[in-house]
Structures are given as C-alpha cells and as structure tokens.
C-alpha positions as CSV (number, residue, x, y, z in Angstrom):
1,X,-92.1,-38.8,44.0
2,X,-89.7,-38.7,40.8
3,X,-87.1,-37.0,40.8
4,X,-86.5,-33.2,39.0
5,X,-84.2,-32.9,36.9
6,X,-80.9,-30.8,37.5
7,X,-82.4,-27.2,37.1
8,X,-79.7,-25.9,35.1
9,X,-81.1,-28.2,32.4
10,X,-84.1,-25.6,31.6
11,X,-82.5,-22.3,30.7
12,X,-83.6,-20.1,33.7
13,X,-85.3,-19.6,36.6
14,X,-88.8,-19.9,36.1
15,X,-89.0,-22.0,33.6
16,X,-90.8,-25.4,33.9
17,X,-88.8,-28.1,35.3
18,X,-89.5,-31.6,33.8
19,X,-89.7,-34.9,35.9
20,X,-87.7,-37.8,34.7
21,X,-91.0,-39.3,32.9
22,X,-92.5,-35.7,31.7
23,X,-89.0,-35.2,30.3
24,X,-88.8,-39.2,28.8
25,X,-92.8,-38.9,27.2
26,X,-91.4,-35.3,25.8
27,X,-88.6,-37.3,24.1
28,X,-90.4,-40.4,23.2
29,X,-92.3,-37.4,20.9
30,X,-89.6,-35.5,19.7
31,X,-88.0,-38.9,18.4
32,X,-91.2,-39.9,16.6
33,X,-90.8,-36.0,15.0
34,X,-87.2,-36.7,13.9
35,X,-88.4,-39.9,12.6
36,X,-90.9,-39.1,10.9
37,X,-88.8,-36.2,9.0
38,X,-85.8,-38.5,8.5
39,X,-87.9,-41.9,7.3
40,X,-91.3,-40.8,6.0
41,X,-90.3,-36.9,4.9
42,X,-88.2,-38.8,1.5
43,X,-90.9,-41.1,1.0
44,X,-93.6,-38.0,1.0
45,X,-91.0,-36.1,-1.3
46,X,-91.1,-38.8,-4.1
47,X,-95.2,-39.9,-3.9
48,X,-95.2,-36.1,-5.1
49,X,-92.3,-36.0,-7.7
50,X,-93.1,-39.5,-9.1
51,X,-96.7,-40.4,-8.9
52,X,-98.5,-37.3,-8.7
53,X,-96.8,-35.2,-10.2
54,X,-97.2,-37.0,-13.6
55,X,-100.4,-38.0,-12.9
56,X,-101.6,-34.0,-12.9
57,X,-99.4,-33.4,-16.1
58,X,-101.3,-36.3,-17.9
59,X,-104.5,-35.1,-16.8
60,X,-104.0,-31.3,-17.5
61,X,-101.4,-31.4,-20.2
62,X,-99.4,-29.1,-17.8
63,X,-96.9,-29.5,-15.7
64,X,-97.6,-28.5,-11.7
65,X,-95.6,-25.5,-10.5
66,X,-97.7,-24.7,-7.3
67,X,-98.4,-27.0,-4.4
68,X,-102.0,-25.9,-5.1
69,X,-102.2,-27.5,-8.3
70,X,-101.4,-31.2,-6.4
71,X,-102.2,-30.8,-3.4
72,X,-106.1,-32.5,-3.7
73,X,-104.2,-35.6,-5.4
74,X,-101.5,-35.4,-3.1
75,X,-104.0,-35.4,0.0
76,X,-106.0,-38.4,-1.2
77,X,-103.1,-40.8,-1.4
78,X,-103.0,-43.3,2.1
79,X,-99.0,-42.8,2.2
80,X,-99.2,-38.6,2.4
81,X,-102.7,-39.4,4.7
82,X,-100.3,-41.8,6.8
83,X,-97.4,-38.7,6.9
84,X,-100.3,-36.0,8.2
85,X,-101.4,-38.1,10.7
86,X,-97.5,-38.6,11.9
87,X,-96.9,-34.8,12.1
88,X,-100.2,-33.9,13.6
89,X,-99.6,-36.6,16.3
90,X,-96.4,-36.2,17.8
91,X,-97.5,-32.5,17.3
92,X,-100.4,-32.4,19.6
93,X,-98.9,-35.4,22.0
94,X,-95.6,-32.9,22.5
95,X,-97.9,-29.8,23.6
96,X,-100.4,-32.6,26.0
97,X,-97.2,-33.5,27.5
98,X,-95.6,-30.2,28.3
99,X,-99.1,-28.6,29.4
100,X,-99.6,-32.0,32.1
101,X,-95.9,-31.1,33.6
102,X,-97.0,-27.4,33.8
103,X,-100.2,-28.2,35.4
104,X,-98.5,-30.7,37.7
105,X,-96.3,-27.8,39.4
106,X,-98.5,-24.5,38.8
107,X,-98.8,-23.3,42.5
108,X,-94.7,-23.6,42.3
109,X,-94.6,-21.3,39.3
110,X,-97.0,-18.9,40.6
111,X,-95.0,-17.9,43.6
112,X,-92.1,-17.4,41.5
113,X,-94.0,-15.5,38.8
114,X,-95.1,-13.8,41.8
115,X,-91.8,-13.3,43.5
116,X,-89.7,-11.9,40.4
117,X,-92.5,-9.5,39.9
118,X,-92.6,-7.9,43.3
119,X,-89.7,-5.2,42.7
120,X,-89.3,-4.9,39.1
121,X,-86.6,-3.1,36.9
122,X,-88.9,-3.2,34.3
123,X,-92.5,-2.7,33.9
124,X,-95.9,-4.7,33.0
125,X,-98.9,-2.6,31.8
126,X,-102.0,-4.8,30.3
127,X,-105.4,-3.7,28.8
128,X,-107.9,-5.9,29.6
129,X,-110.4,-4.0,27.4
130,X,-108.0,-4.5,24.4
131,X,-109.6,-5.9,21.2
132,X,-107.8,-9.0,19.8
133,X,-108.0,-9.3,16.0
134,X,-109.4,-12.5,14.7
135,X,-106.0,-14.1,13.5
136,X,-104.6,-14.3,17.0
137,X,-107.8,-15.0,18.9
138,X,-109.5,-17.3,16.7
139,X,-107.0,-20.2,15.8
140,X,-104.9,-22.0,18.4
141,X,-101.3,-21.8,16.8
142,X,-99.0,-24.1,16.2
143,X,-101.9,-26.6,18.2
144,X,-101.2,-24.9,20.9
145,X,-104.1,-25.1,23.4
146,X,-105.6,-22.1,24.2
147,X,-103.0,-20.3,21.8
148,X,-101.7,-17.1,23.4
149,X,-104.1,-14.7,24.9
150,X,-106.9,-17.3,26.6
151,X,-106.3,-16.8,31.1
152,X,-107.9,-20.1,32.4
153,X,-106.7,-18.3,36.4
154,X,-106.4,-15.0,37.9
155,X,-103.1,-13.5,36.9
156,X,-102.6,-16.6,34.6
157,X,-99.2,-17.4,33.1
158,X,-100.3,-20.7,31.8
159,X,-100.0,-20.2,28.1
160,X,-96.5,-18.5,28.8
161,X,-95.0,-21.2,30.2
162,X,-96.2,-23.7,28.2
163,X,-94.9,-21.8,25.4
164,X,-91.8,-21.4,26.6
165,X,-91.3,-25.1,27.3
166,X,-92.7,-26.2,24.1
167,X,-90.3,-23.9,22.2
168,X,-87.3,-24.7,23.6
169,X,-88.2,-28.4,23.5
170,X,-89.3,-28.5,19.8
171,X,-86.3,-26.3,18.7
172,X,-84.0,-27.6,20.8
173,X,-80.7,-27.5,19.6
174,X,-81.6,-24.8,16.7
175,X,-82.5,-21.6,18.1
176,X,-80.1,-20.9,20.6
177,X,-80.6,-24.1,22.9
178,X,-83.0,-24.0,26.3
179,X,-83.4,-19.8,25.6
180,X,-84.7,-20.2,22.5
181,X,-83.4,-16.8,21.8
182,X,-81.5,-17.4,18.2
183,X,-84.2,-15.3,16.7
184,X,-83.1,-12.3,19.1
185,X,-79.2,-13.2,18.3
186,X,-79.7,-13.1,14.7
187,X,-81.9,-10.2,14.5
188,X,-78.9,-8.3,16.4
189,X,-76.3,-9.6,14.4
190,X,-77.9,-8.2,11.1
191,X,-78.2,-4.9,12.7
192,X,-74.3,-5.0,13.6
193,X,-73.8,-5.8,10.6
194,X,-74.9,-3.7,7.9
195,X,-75.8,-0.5,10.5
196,X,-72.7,-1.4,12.6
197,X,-72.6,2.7,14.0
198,X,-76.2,2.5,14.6
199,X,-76.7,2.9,18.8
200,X,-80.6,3.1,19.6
201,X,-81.3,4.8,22.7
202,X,-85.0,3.9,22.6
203,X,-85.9,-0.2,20.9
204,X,-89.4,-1.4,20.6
205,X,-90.2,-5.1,20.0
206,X,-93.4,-6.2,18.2
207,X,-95.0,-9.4,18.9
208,X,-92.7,-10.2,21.7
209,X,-94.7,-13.6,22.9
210,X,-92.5,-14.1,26.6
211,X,-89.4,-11.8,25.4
212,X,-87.2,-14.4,24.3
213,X,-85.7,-12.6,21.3
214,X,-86.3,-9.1,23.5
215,X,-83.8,-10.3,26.0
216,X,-80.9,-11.3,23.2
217,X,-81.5,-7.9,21.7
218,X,-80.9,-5.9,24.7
219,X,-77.8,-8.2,25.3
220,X,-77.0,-6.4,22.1
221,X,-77.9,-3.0,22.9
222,X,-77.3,-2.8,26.9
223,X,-77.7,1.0,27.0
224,X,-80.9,1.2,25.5
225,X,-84.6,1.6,26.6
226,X,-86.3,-2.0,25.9
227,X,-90.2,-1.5,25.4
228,X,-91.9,-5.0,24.2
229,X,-95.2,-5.2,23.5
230,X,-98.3,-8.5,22.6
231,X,-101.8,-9.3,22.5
232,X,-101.4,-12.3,24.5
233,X,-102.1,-11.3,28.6
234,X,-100.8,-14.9,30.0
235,X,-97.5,-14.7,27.5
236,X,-96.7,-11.4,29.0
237,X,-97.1,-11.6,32.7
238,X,-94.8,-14.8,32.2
239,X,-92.5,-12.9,29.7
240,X,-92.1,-9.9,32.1
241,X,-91.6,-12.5,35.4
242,X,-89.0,-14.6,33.0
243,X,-87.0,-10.8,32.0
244,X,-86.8,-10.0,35.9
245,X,-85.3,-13.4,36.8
246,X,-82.7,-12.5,33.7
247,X,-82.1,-9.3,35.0
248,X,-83.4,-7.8,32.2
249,X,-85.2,-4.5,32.2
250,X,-88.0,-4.5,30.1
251,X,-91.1,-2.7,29.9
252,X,-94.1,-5.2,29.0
253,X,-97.4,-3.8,27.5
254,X,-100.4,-5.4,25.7
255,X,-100.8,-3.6,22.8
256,X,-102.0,-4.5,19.2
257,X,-99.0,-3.9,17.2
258,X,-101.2,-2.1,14.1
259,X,-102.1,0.7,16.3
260,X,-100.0,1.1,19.5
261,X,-100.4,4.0,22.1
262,X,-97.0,5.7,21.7
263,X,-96.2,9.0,20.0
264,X,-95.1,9.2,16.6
265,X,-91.2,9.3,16.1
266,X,-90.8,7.8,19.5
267,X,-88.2,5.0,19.0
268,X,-85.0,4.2,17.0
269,X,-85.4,0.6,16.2
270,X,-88.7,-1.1,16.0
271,X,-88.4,-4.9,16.1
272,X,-90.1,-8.1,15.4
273,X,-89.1,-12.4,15.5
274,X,-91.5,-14.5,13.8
275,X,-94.4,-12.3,14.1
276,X,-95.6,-11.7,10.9
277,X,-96.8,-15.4,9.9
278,X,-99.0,-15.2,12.7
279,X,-100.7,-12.3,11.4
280,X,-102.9,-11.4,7.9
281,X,-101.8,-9.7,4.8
282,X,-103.9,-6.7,6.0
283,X,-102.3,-7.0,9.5
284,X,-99.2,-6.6,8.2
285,X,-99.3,-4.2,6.0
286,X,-101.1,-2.1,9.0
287,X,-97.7,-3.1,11.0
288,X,-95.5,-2.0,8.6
289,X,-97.1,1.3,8.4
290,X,-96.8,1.5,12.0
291,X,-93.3,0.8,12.3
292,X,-92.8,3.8,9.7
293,X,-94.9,6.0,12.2
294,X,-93.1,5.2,15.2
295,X,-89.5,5.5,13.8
296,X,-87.8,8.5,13.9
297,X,-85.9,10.1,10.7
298,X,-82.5,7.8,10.6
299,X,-84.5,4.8,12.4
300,X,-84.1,1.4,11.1
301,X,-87.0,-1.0,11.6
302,X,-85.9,-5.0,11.2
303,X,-88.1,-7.9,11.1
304,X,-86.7,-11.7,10.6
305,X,-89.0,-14.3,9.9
306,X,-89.7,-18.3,9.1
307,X,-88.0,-18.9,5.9
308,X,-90.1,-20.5,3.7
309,X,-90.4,-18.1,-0.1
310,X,-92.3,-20.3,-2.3
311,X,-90.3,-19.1,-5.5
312,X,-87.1,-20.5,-3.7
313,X,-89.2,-24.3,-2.9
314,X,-90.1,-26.6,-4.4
315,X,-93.1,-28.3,-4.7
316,X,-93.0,-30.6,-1.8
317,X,-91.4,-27.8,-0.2
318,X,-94.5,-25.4,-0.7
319,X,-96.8,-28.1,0.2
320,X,-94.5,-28.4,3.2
321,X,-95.0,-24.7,3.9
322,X,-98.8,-25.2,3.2
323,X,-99.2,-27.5,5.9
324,X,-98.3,-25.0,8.6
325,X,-101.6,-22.8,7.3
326,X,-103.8,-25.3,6.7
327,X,-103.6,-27.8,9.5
328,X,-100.8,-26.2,12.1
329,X,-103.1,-22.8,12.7
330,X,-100.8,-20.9,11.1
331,X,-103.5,-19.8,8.4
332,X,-101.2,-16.4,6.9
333,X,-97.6,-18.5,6.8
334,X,-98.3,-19.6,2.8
335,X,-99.7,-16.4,2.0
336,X,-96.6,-14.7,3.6
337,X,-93.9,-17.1,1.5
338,X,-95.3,-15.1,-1.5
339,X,-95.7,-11.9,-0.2
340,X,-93.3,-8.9,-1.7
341,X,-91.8,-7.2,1.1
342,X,-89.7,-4.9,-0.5
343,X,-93.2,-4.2,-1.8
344,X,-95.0,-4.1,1.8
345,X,-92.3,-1.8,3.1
346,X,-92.3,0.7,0.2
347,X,-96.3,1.3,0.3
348,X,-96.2,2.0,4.2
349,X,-93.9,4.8,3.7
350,X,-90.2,3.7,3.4
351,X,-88.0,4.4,0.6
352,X,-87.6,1.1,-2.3
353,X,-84.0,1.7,-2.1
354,X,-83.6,1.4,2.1
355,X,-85.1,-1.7,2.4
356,X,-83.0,-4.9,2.5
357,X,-84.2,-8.5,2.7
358,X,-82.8,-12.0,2.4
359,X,-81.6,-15.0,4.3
360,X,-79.7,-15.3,7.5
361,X,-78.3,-17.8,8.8
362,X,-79.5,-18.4,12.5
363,X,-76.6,-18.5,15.1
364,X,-76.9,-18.9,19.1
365,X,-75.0,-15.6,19.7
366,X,-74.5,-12.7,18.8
367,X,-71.8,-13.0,15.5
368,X,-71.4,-9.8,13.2
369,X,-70.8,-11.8,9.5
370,X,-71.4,-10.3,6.2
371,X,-71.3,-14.6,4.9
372,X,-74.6,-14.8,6.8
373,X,-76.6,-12.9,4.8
374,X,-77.9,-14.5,1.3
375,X,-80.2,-14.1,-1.5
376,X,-80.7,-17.3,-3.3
377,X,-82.4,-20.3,-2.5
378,X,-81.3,-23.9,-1.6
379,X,-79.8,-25.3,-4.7
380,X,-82.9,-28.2,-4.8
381,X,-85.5,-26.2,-3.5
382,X,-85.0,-27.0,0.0
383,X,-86.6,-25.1,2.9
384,X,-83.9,-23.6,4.5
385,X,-84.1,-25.0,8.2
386,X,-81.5,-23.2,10.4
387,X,-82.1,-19.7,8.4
388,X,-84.1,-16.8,9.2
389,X,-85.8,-14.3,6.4
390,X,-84.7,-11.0,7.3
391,X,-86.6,-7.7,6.4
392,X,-84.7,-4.5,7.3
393,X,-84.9,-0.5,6.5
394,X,-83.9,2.8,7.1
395,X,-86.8,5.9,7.4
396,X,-85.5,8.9,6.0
C-alpha cells in the first residue's frame, strides 16, 4: 500500500488525501502547465503579433483590435494548434488524476462527510425539484467531469471533492494556498476597506460552490448570520461537511441565485467569488437585480471576479481570455470581460454613483489596503494573474 501523505499537507479535514504517486502524476501535470505557460505562452504571443497580425492587416487593409478578428488565422496555424492541445492536456490529465485518488478512497470520505454532518452548527437544506438553468447544467466547467450539480451516489459529494482538490491543486500557491480561500480574503478586505464601519448582522453568499470564500468571509465578520446558497447538490453537501470540520456555521441551501426564496430586505451584504463567469448575460443581470431585492436600505452588495477586461488586454490576451469560453466551458467568461458593470448595477436598481469597481490585488488574508485597489490595466496589456475584478455598491 503507498503511503499518505502527512495530512496537514491538504488544508482540512475532509479533504482528499493524495498517495505519494496520485500526488507525483498531479505534479508531473501541473509542471507540464507551468511549462507550457513559461516556454510555449511567448512563442503563442509572437505567432499572433508577428505573423498574423500582419497577415490580417494586409489582407483587410486594417489593423486587428479584437481577438475575433484573428482568431480563424490564429487557429489554423500548427504552432497555436500545438499550444491548445498543451493546455487542453494537462487540463483534462490534472482533473483524471484527482477524480482516480477520490474514487480510490470514497467510502473513507463518506463516513467523514457523514460524521461532521451528524450534529451541525449550521444547516443544509436542498431542492431536489430545483430547476437548473442551462449554463450550469449543460457544460462541464473548467473540464470538470460531471461539472457541479451531476450525483453519480446517494448523498453524493463526488463533484465537491473533486473540486476542492482540483482548486487548490491548480491554484496552488495563489489563492490562499490548500484553502483556496484568497477569493473570500479579498472580497473581505475590500469591504474593510472602503465600508470599514459597516458590521452585517445577516451575509448571504451567491454561488458558493463548497464555501471556500464563505468561510474567509465569516472569519471576517464572526458575529454575523452566514447563509450560502448553489445549484450544485454534491458541491453542497461536501461544502456544508467541509464548514462543520472548520467550525464554521453556515447555513447551506440550493437555490438559483436569480430567484431565491428569502424575503425582500432580508440581508446586509449579499456576496459572490467568481460566480458570474459561470453564468449568462441575462443570468446576471437577473442576479444583480436580486441582490438589489434582498438588500436592505444601507446594504452593500460585493462581487469579485476573474480579471480579464478586454479593453485592458491585449490581443493575445483576449484570445487568451477567449479560450476559457470557447474550449474550457466557460462559454459567458469573454462576454463578461466586456460587459459594463457599473452599467449592470445601475439598471437592476442601484444608484450610478454607489457602485465601485476595479482591480484588487488577491492576498491570502485578510489585509485592509487602500494600494490594493486599481483602475488601470497592465502597462502591456497583460492579464492580470494574482488580481481579482471587484464590483461593489451601496442600496439606498
């Protein structure tokens, strides 16, 4: 039998543990991944600024400022063909091996799923009867088999914990290590920091997948009531296990987060991490105007998100964002780089002058800095990795 290894390696309790040659195959991928962006990436970069770039200008008499206007040229060369293939491998190979070490010690998991579940501080509540809207149900995200709401067992956590795994693994080292909570720590930080005297009694977090950012933002906010809710079953019966090991009271729900079930002017913050790329532009615009129903008068709703805005990219850097939608199942992500919040926000009810968005830079805890929080654009167009796009605003 190979041995585990040490638990504290895997962030808490319940998660996953990796044998020594799960944990070396997840590697051997993640290498390929950093390889690929470190040797290939540059090469990618140039095809497109010195080959096809010209070669559309000469044929159109224009110059290209979309990645739609190259990105048939662009996709028929063998060097960009050579870099999809690369991505889409180590992609798929990462979530094989993670879903093989999850299978390997299911019955383990279940009985502490099962276990931290038994007398809970929080809550889980799930509809079985509830409709999932096409953009979650019909795409597997990210590759992710089965995506997030599909129960392959009774009670199934499955596509929680391979989601937790895969997460941490992928981002290892830049979203808040093993927890993959930066999202929840950065989210919390821009509240402190421009509504530092705000104190919610009462938070709710949209799109919570397993509660990874749920749990940083209660660290945050330790005397409030936590409600979380998703479409995915399996993500939440994990996510509401994982919160109980934490010591986190939380109370789970599967809900659609266009229309939930509670009362209008019910909470203080409403709250979502990386949701809204996962959705559609009518989706979100559905969301927004739910966030302004459920706030009360003085609530603050806040939303960060991937950071990709296609008039701060460049080319390469828009195809690079393009990629996500049209071969990672991410199908709204390049829609969203060009969608107007400010806009979004205003038309479902909240005042033009109360919304705030921009960058933020992602931290691992929990640090109140005004420096964070930026406008403008890497200087050559870059996408800016280690950031988060922040959305955040006031109902009156």
């Amino acid at each position: 039998m190979q041995k585990q290894l040490n638990h504290s390696h895997f962030g808490h309790e319940i998660m996953p543990q990796a044998t020594h040659d799960e944990q070396a195959m997840e590697d051997h991928f993640l290498a390929m991944r950093a390889w690929t962006n470190r040797n290939v990436d540059p090469l990618d970069r140039r095809l497109l600024d010195e080959v096809i770039v010209p070669e559309v200008e000469a044929a159109t008499s224009k110059k290209p400022t979309s990645s739609a206007h190259v990105r048939k040229p662009l996709e028929a060369h063998p060097l960009h063909q050579y870099w999809l293939t690369l991505s889409l491998h180590y992609q798929d190979r990462i979530w094989r091996s993670i879903d093989g070490s999850i299978a390997r010690q299911y019955d383990e998991l279940a009985e502490k799923v099962e276990q931290h579940s038994k007398a809970p501080i929080g809550s889980l509540t799930l509809d079985p009867d509830l409709e999932i809207p096409r953009y979650i149900g019909e795409f597997d995200h990210h590759r992710m088999p089965g995506s997030y709401t599909v129960d392959t067992a009774e009670d199934d956590f499955r596509a929680g914990a391979l989601y937790d795994r895969f997460s941490s693994t992928y981002l290892r080292n830049m979203n808040g290590g093993w927890k993959n909570d930066g999202r929840g720590h950065t989210l919390a930080s821009h509240m402190k920091d421009f509504y530092p005297d705000f104190q919610p009694k009462r938070i709710l977090d949209l799109g919570c997948s397993i509660g990874q950012s749920t749990v940083a933002i209660a660290s945050a906010y330790p005397d409030a009531e936590i409600h979380a809710i998703d479409l995915g079953a399996p993500m939440l019966r994990y996510g509401h296990a994982r919160a109980e090991a934490m010591g986190v009271p939380i109370h789970f729900s599967q809900q659609n987060a266009e229309c939930t079930n509670f009362e209008d002017a019910s909470f203080d913050l409403v709250t979502s991490s990386a949701m809204f790329h996962e959705t559609s532009a009518k989706g979100m615009r559905a969301i927004m105007r739910e966030c302004h129903r459920l706030l009360r008068p003085g609530g603050i709703m806040c939303h960060v998100e991937v950071p990709p805005r296609h008039e701060h990219l460049s080319l390469w850097d828009q195809m690079r964002c393009d990629f996500e939608s049209h071969y990672n199942n991410e199908p709204f992500m390049t829609s969203l780089a060009r969608t107007d919040w400010v806009e979004v926000a205003e038309k479902a009810g909240f005042e033009r002058d109360k919304v705030l968005v921009g960058y933020r830079k992602g931290v691992p805890e929990l640090k109140v800095d005004r420096s964070d929080f930026f406008t403008e654009g890497h200087p050559e167009g870059r996408t800016l990795l280690g950031s988060w796009y922040a959305c955040s605003a006031e109902k009156t």
